[in-house]
Structures are given as structure tokens and as C-alpha cells.
C-alpha positions as a printed NumPy array, in Angstrom:
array([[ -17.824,  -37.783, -181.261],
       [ -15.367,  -39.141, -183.629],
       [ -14.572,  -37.422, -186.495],
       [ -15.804,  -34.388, -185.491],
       [ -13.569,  -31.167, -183.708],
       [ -13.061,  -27.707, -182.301],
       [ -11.98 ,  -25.257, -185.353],
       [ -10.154,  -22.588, -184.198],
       [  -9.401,  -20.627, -187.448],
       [  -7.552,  -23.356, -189.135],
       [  -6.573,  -24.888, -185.727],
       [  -7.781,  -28.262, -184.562],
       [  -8.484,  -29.242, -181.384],
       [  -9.7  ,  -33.018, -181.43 ],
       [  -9.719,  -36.427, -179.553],
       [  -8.209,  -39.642, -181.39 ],
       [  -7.569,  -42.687, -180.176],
       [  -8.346,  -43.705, -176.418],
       [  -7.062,  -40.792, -173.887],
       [  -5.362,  -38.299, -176.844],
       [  -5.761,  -34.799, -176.942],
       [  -4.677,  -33.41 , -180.523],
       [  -3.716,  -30.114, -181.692],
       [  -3.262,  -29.95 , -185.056],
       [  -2.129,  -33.439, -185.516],
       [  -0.123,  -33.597, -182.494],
       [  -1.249,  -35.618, -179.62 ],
       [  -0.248,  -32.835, -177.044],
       [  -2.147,  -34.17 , -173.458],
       [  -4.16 ,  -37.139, -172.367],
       [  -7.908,  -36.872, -172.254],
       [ -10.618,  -39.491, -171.115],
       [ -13.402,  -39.638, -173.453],
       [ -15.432,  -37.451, -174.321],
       [ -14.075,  -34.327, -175.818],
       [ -17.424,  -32.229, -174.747],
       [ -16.405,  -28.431, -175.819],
       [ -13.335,  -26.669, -176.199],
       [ -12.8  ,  -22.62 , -176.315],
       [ -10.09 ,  -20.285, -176.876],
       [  -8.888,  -17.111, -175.179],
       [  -6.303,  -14.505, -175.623],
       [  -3.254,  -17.004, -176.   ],
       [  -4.975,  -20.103, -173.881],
       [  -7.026,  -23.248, -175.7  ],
       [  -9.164,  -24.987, -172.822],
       [ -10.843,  -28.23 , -173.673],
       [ -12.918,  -29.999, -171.475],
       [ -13.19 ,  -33.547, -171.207],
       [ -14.57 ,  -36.392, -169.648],
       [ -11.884,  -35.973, -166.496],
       [ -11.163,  -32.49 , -166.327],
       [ -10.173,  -29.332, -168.246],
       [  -7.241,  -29.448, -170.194],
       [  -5.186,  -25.924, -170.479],
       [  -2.697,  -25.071, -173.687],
       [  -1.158,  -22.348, -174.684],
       [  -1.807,  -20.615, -178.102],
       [   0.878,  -23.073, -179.851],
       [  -0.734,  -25.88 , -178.482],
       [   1.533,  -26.918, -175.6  ],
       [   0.11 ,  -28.676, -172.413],
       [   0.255,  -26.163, -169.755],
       [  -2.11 ,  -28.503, -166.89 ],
       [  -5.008,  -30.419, -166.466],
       [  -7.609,  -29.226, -163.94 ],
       [ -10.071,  -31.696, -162.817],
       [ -12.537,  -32.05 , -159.554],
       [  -9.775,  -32.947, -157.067],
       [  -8.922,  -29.603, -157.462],
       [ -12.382,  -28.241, -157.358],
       [ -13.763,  -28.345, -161.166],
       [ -17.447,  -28.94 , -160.555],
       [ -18.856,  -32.417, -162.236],
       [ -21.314,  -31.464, -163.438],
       [ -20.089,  -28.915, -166.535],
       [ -21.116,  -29.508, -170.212],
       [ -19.711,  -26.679, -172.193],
       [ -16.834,  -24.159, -172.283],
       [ -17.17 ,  -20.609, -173.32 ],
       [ -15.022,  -17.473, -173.684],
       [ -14.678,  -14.037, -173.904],
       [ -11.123,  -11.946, -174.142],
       [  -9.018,  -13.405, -171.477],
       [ -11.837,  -15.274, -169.355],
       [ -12.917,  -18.675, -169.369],
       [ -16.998,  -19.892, -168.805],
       [ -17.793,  -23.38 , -167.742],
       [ -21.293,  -23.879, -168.513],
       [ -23.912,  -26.477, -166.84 ],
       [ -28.04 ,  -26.454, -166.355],
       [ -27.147,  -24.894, -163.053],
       [ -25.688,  -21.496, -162.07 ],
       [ -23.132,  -20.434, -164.667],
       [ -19.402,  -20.656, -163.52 ],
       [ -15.949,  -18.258, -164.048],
       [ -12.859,  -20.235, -164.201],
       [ -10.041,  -18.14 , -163.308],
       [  -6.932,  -19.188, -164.888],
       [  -4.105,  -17.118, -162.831],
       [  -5.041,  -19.202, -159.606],
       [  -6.954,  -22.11 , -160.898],
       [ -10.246,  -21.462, -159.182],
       [ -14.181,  -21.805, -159.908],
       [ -16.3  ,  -18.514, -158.825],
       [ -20.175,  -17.9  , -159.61 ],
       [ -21.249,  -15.315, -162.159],
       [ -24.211,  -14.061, -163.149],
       [ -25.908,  -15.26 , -166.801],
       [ -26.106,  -11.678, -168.448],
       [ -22.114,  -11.762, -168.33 ],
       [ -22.033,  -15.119, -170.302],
       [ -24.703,  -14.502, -172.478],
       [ -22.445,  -12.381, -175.053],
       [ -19.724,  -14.927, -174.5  ],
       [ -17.601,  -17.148, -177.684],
       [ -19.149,  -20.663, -178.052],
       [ -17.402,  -23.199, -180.28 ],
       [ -19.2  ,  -25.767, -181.719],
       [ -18.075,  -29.225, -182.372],
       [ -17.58 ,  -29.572, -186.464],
       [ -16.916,  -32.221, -188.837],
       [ -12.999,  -32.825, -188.865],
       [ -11.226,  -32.271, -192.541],
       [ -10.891,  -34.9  , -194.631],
       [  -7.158,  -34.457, -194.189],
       [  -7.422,  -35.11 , -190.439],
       [ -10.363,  -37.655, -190.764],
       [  -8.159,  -39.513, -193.124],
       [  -4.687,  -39.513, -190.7  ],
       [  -6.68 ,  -40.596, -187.846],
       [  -8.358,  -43.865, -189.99 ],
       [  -5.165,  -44.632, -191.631],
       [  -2.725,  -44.602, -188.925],
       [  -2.496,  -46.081, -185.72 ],
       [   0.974,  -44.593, -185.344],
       [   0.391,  -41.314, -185.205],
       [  -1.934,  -41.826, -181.939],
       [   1.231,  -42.083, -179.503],
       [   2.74 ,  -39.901, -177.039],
       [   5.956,  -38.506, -177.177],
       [   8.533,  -39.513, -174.697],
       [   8.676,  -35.557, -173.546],
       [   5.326,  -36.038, -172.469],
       [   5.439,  -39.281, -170.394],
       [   8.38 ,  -38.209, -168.673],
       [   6.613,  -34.847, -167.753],
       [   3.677,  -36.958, -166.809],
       [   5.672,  -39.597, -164.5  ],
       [   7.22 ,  -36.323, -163.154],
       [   4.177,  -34.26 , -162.256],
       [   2.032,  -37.589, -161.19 ],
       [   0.118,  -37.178, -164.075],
       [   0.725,  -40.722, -165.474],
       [  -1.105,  -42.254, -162.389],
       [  -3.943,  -40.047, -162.511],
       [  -5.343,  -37.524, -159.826],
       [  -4.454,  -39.605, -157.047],
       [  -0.442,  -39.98 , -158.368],
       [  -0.378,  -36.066, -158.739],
       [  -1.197,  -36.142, -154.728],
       [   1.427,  -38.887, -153.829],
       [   3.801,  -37.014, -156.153],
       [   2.95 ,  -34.09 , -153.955],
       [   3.613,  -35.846, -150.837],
       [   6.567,  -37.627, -151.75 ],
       [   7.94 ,  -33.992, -152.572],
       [   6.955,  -32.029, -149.025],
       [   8.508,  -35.352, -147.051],
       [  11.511,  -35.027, -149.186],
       [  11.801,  -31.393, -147.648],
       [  10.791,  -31.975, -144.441],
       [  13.238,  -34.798, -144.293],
       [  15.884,  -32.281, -145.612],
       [  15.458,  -29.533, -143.15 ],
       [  15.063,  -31.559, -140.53 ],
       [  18.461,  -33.32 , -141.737],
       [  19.945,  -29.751, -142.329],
       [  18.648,  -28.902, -138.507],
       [  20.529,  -31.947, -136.914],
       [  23.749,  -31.367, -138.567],
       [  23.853,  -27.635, -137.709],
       [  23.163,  -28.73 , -133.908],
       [  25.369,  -31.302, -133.76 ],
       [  28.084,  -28.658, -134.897],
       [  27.321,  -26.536, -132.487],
       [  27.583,  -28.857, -129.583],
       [  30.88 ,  -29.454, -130.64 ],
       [  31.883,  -26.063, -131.01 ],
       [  32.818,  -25.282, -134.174]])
């Protein structure tokens, strides 16, 4: 909702403008609407929004985006934590996100029921005011698009996979390329 957040002990997670992602004033990923919950771990923020879950690191930098192409169920609501792990919460069967492979496992509800939840609050009036007052501040920096054109991100789920592509033909062309030179040398003899 607008003008409300995620306070992490003086650190704001919150959405402003169409598809930003701020961290204490700095737009640091792109995320559809809605910002839905957001949780913090032992030096990871997660924040899950309308088209996936957003990863950070403690400072606040983008670390990835993990959405249902890559097996995030729809059908979460809510993020929780507890030391290092990471609870995605729905009406159904609660859900383990493990961040060192970036997969989804079942686990039962006593485990989550002593787990972190962080409540959307209203934003300060400090942050309430920057986002009203200034359209400017709602951009991206240019690290951040070229990072995105990079990775695919810029184009969505679907660029990430043609990224992907384009980067295993690129080798197979390579080796392949590598293969027929090496051949060719040795039917000449050298």
C-alpha cells in the first residue's frame, strides 16, 4: 500500500513509484506491484512482490530475483524468518525457501509458528515526504540497467531464459569452433 513499509530497525524496505524496490531511499531492484511482506535474516532482506521474491544483502544490494519460472509457488502471501532461514507463507501447506540453492521444500507448521513476521507500517514522514515531492528520486541507476540488460532481467523472466540460451549457443558454438580447428591441424600434421 502506498505509504506504508517494512521497518527493519531503522531500515526501510518500501515500493515507490511503478516497479521500484527501495532500501532506504535507494531504488535498489525492480518490483511489480504489490510489495506483500518483506523479512530479514542473518545478513539477507527478502521481499516478496507481486512477480517474485526479491533477495538483498544486509546493505541493501540486489543479489536476484526468484520468481515461478524458477519454481516460487503463486500462490504465497507472506514472508517469515528465523536465524538464517526464510518462510513463504500461503493458506496451504507452509513452505522453506532455501537460499544456498534457490529451492522451495515443505515444512511442517510447528517450525514456523515461532518464526519473525514483519508487518507492513506507516512510512516516516521523512520518506512519505521524498516519495510525494520528487519524481526524481524514483529512477534507476545506470549500474542497475546494465546489470539487468546483462542478466535478462530487463526483459523479464522470459529475457533471463533467452539470455541463458544465447550464452550455452555461444559455447557450444565455441567448442565446436575450438574442435574444428584442432582437427584440421591435425590432418595437416602439425
Amino acid at each position: 500500500a502506498t505509504g506504508q513499509g517494512f521497518d527493519f530497525a531503522g531500515n526501510w524496505l518500501y515500493q515507490a513509484g511503478d516497479n521500484q524496490l527501495f532500501y532506504n531511499g535507494q531504488a535498489v531492484a525492480n518490483c511489480h506491484p504489490p510489495l506483500m511482506s518483506a523479512t530479514q535474516t542473518q545478513g539477507l532482506f527478502a521481499a516478496l512482490c507481486g512477480d517474485g521474491l526479491v533477495l538483498l544483502t544486509a546493505e541493501g544490494q540486489f543479489i536476484e530475483v526468484f520468481n515461478d519460472i524458477q519454481g516460487l509457488p503463486t500462490h504465497i502471501t507472506q514472508l517469515a524468518s528465523q536465524h538464517k532461514r526464510i518462510f513463504l507463507l500461503s493458506d496451504s501447506e507452509p513452505l522453506e525457501f532455501k537460499v544456498n540453492n534457490f529451492s522451495v521444500e515443505p515444512i511442517d507448521k510447528e517450525t514456523v509458528a515461532t518464526a519473525n513476521i514483519t508487518l507492513a507500517t506507516s512510512l516516516p514522514q521523512q520518506i512519505a515526504a521524498s516519495i510525494n515531492s520528487s519524481e526524481s528520486g524514483l529512477g534507476v541507476s545506470l549500474e542497475t540497467v546494465v546489470i539487468d540488460l546483462h542478466s535478462g532481467r530487463f526483459f523479464g523472466p522470459l529475457g533471463v531464459l533467452f539470455i541463458d540460451l544465447v550464452g550455452l549457443l555461444l559455447c557450444v558454438l565455441a567448442l565446436t569452433g575450438l574442435w574444428g580447428w584442432v582437427s584440421r591441424d591435425r590432418k595437416n600434421g602439425r
